[in-house]
NULOLO-302871 format. One line per field, with one value per residue (C-alpha): residue number from 1; residue in one letter; z, x, y. Coordinates in steps of 0.5 Angstrom, whole numbers, plus 500, padded with zeros to 3 digits. Each point is the difference from the previous one (the first is absolute). Example, Ala and Ser with C-alpha at 12.3 -4.5 7.8 and 13.67 -1.06 7.14 Angstrom:
% residues 2
num 1,2 .
residu a,s .
Z 516,498 .
X 525,502 .
Y 491,507 .
***
This chain:
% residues 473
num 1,2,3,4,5,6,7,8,9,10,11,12,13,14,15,16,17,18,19,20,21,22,23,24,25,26,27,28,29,30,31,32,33,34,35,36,37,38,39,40,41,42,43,44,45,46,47,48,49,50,51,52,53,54,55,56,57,58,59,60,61,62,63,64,65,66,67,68,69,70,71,72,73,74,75,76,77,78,79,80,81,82,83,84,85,86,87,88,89,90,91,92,93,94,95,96,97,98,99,100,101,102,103,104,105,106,107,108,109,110,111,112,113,114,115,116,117,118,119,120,121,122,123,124,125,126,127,128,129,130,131,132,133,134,135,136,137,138,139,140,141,142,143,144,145,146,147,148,149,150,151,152,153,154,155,156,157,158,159,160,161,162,163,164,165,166,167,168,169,170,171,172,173,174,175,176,177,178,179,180,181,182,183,184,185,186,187,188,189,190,191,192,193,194,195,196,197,198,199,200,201,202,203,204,205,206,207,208,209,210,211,212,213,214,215,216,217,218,219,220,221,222,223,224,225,226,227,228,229,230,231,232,233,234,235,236,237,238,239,240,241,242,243,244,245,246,247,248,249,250,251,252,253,254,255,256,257,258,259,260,261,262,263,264,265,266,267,268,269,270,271,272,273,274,275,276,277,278,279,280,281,282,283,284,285,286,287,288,289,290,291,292,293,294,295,296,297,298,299,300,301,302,303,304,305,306,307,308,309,310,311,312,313,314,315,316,317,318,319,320,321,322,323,324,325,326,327,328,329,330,331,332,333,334,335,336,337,338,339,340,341,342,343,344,345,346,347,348,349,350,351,352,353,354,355,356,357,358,359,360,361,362,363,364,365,366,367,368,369,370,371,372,373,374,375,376,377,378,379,380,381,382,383,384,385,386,387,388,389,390,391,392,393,394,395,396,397,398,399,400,401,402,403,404,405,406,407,408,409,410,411,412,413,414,415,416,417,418,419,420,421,422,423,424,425,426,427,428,429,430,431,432,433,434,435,436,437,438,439,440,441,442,443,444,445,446,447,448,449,450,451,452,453,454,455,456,457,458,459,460,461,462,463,464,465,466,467,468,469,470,471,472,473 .
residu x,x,x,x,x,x,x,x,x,x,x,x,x,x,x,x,x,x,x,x,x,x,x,x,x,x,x,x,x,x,x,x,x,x,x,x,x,x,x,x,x,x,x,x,x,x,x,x,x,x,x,x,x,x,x,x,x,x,x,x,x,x,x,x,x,x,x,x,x,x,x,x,x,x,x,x,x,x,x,x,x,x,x,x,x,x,x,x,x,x,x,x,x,x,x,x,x,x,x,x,x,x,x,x,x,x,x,x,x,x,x,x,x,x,x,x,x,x,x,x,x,x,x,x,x,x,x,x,x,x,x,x,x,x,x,x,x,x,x,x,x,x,x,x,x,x,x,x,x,x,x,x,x,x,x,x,x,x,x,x,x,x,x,x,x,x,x,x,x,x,x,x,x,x,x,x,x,x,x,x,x,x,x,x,x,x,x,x,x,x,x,x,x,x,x,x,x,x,x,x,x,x,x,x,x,x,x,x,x,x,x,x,x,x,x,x,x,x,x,x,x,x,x,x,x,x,x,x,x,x,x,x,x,x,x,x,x,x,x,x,x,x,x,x,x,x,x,x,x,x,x,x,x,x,x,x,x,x,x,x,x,x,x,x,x,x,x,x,x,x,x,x,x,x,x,x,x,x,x,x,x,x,x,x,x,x,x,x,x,x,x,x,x,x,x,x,x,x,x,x,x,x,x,x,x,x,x,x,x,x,x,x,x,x,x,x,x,x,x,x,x,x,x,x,x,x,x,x,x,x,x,x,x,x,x,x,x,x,x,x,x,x,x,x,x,x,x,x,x,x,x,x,x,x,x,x,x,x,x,x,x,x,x,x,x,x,x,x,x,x,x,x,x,x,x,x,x,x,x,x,x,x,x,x,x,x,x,x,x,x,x,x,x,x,x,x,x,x,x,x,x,x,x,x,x,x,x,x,x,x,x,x,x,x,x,x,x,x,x,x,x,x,x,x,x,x,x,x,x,x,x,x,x,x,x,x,x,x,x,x,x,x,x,x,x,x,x,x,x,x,x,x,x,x,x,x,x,x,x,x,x,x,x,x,x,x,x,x,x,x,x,x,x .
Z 454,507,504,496,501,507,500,496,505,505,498,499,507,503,496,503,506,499,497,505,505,498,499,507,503,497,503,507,501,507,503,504,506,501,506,500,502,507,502,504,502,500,501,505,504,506,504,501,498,496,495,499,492,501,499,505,507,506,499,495,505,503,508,501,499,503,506,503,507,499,505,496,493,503,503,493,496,504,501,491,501,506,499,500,495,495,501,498,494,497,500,497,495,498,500,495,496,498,497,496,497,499,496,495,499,497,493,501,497,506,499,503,500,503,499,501,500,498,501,497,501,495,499,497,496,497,494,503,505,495,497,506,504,505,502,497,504,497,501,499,501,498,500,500,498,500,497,500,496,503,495,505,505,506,502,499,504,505,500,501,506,503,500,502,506,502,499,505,505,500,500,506,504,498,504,506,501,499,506,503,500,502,507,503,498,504,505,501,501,505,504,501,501,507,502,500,503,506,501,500,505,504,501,502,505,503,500,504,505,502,500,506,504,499,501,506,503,499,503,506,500,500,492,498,502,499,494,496,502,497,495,498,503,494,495,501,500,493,497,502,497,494,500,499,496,495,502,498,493,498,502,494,496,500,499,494,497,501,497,493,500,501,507,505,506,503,502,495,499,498,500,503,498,499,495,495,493,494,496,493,496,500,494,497,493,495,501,495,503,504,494,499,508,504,500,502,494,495,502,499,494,498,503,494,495,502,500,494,496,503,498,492,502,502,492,496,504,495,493,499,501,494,504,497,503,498,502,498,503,500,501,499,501,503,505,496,493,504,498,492,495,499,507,498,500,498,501,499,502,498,501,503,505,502,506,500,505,507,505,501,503,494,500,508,500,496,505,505,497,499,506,503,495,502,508,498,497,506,505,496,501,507,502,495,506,505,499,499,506,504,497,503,506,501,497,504,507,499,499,506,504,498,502,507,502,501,504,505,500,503,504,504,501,503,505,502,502,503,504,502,503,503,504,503,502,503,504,502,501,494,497,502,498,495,496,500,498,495,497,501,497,493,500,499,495,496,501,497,495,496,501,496,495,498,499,495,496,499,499,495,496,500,497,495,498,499,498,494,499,503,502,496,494 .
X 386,497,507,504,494,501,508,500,496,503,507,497,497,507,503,496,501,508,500,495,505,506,497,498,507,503,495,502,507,501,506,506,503,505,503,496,504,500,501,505,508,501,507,499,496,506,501,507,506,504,494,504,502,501,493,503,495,501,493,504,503,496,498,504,507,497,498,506,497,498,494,497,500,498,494,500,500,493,497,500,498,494,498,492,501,504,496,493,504,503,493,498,505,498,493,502,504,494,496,507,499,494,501,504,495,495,503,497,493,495,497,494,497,494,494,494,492,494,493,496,492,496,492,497,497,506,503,505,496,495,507,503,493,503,506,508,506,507,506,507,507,502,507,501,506,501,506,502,504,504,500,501,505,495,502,508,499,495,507,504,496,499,507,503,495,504,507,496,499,508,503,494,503,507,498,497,507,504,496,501,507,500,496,502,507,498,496,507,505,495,500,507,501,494,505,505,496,499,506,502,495,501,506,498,495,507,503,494,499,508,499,494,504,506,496,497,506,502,493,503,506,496,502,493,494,494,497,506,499,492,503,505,495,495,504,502,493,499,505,496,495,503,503,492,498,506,498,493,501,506,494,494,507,501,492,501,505,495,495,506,502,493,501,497,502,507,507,506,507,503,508,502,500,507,502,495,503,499,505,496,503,494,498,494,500,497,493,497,501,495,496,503,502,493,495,495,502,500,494,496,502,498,493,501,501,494,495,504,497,493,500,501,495,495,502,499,494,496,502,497,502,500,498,500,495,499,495,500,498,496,492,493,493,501,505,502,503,504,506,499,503,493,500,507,499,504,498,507,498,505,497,503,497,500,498,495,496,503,496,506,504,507,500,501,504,504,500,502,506,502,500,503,506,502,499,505,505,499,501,506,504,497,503,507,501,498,506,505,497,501,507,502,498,504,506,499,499,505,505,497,500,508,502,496,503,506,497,496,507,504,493,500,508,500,493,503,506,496,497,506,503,493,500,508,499,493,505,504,495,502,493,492,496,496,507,500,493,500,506,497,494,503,505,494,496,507,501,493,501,506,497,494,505,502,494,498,506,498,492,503,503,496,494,504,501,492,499,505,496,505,498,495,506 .
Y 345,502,498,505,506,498,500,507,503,497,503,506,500,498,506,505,498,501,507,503,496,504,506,500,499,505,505,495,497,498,504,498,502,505,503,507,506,501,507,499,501,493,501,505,494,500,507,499,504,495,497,493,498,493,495,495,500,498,497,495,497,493,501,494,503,507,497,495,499,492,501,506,496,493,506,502,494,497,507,499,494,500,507,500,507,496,494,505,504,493,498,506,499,493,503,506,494,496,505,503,492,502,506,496,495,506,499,492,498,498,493,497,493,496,496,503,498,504,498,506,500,503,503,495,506,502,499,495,497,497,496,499,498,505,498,499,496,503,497,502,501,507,503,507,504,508,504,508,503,506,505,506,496,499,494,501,507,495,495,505,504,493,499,507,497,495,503,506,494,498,507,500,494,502,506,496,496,506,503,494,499,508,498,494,503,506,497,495,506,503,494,501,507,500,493,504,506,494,499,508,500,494,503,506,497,497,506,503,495,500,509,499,497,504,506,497,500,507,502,496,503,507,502,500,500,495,504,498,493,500,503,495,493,505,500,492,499,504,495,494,503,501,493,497,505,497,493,502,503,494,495,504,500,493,499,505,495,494,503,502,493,496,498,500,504,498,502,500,499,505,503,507,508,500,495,504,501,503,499,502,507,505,501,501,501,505,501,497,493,500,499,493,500,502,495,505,504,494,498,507,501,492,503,505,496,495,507,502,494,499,507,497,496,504,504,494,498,506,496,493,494,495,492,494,494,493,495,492,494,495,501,496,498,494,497,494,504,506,496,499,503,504,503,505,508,506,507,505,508,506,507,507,503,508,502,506,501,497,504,505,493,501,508,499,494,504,506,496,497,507,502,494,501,506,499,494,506,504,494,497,509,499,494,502,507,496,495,506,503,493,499,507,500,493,504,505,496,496,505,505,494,498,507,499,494,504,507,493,496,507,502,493,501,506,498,493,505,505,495,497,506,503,493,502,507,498,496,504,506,504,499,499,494,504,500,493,498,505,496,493,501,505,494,495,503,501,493,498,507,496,493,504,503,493,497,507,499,492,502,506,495,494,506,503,493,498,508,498,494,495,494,496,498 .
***
């Protein structure tokens, strides 16, 4: 008769508990994601007169079949491979990857067990002590076991926020190989672009050396006077200069791409200026590709997300939370019975708990998730403009660079030219010196001016592929 009272009230209890449950989560269901309104333009992302219509992005494309040159991808290759930034993002990576397992274990019960031995010393005036003549030795072997309902969808938004962590991490090292591939690429074409400035100015120096002796000839011949010899033994001395300042700079260089590629500093092989092509069509997709194409932009909107569901648990923690714990073993007075059938315990516990006064801790953890909810929302419009920006200004400076190389091509004709001819009239006496060093030293830094545009036209591209998102695929 006891046993059926205690099942009928035990049936009771259980039926309350279910009804005051689902009567709390319908004032409290936790929220899914969806990708808020961003007040922006997104197909106004790109400033160009033509807005492309087509999805397909030059940031599709993989970087081995954009970059041909064998050097650069071998470069490449092991720059993703020995890169200390890589390497710290991949263990961020398996950091955040540990505690997304984690989250999915937080619907999994936790279980303890251990043997435990208690001596406790009683007064020999207290109730317990005159039985116990003052002492009492407990052995046990106790397991504990603990259970939370999710009820309000804490520990599924708690999953969901470790997970939308871990994909941060990856849209994060994503973002470090796609920059990467953009500086050993750069780096690499600059490299050829100052070898090839040497060699201009080697050539030049050459010219020079040649041009002191013509002119000091002239001088003896009473065409000149010694100050356009000076002239001429300066001007050579500049190019020198020069060719050192262009060996110092090709040096730093070749430590900057050591230290891309996880090397210690040295001297690279490497191909030159003139062989450089990008056969790739420019296209850049409609903008919204860099949602899906962007790894900075993905991942700040994986930040969103994981503060979107932190947010959900900051609400829930305001409802109570419905706990099952149950404890058994084994436990005795006396060492020798521990492991008798008499020894056995149980206790199972289930109980609803409301927080209701927590030192203001929930209403502010509340705040707190707010606040960085929408600070996530401004970052992810942030980093949405600032890649619309980037892709336009690569647009733009591989277009302005384009046009260039045609006016510095035209420019460096007419100078060599120039030059040429200041030499034979100077000759035959129908120009002064400073007609010929003027030329010379225009003809020089137009040499260098293409060389330069060249080099731009390379890097323009190389950054609107990393400003579409390319690289990391």
């Amino acid at each position: 008769m006891m046993k059926s009272i205690l099942k009928h009230r035990n049936f009771n209890r259980g039926a309350i508990i279910f009804v005051v449950g689902l009567t709390f989560q319908s004032c409290f269901v936790a929220k899914d994601y969806a990708r808020p309104e961003l007040d922006i333009e997104t197909e106004a992302l790109y400033r160009t007169e033509n807005l492309p219509t087509d999805s397909i992005s030059i940031a599709d494309v993989s970087w081995k079949d954009l970059f041909t040159d064998q050097y650069l991808q071998q470069y490449i290759e092991e720059g993703l491979q020995n890169n200390m930034d890589i390497r710290i993002a991949i263990q961020q990576m398996i950091a955040a990857e540990a505690y997304a397992k984690q989250g999915k274990a937080g619907y999994m019960p936790t279980l303890s067990v251990g043997p435990n031995y208690t001596r406790q010393e009683y007064s020999e005036n207290s109730q317990f002590g005159s039985i116990f003549s003052g002492g009492l030795d407990t052995y046990d072997v106790t397991a504990n076991l603990s259970w939370e309902a999710d009820i309000w969808g804490k520990i599924r938004s708690n999953k969901r926020a470790s997970q939308a962590d871990y994909l941060q991490n990856v849209a994060s090292h994503q973002a470090v190989k796609t920059q990467l591939i953009s500086s050993i690429a750069n780096t690499y074409y600059n490299l050829l672009a100052l070898d090839a400035q040497l060699e201009v100015t080697k050539q030049t120096i050459a010219t020079r050396e040649s041009g002191v002796e013509t002119i000091k000839a002239l001088k003896d011949a009473g065409q000149v006077t010694q100050v356009a010899v000076d002239q001429n033994v300066a001007q050579y001395n500049s190019a020198k200069a020069l060719e050192v300042d262009i060996e110092t700079a090709i040096y730093k260089t070749e430590n900057t791409l050591s230290i891309l590629l996880g090397r210690a500093p040295q001297e690279f092989e490497r191909s030159s200026l003139e062989t450089q092509k990008i056969d790739q069509d420019i296209k850049l997709g409609v903008p919204a590709t860099l949602l899906r194409n962007r790894p900075d932009v993905m991942a700040a909107e994986y930040a969103l997300i994981k503060n979107f569901e932190l947010t959900n648990v900051a609400n829930s923690s305001f409802y109570p939370s419905l706990t099952l714990t149950a404890s058994g073993g084994l436990q005795s007075l006396e060492l020798d019975n521990l492991f008798n059938v008499n020894s056995l315990f149980a206790t199972v516990v289930g109980g609803l708990t409301q927080p209701l006064l927590n030192q203001r801790k929930l209403k502010t953890q509340k705040e707190v998730a707010l606040a960085n909810q929408e600070r996530s929302l401004l970052n992810f419009k942030k980093t949405l403009l600032v890649a619309g920006s980037e892709v336009s200004n690569a647009l733009f400076s591989y277009e302005s660079e384009t046009k260039k190389f045609e006016f510095r091509k035209n420019e460096v004709e007419a100078l060599r030219t120039a030059e040429t001819n200041s030499e034979e009239l100077l000759k035959n006496g129908y120009a002064n010196y400073l007609d010929l060093l003027t030329a010379r030293q225009s003809a020089l830094s137009a040499e260098l001016n293409i060389i330069d545009s060249q080099l731009q036209q390379l890097v323009s591209i190389v950054d609107l592929y990393e400003a579409l998102g390319g690289g990391w695929k």
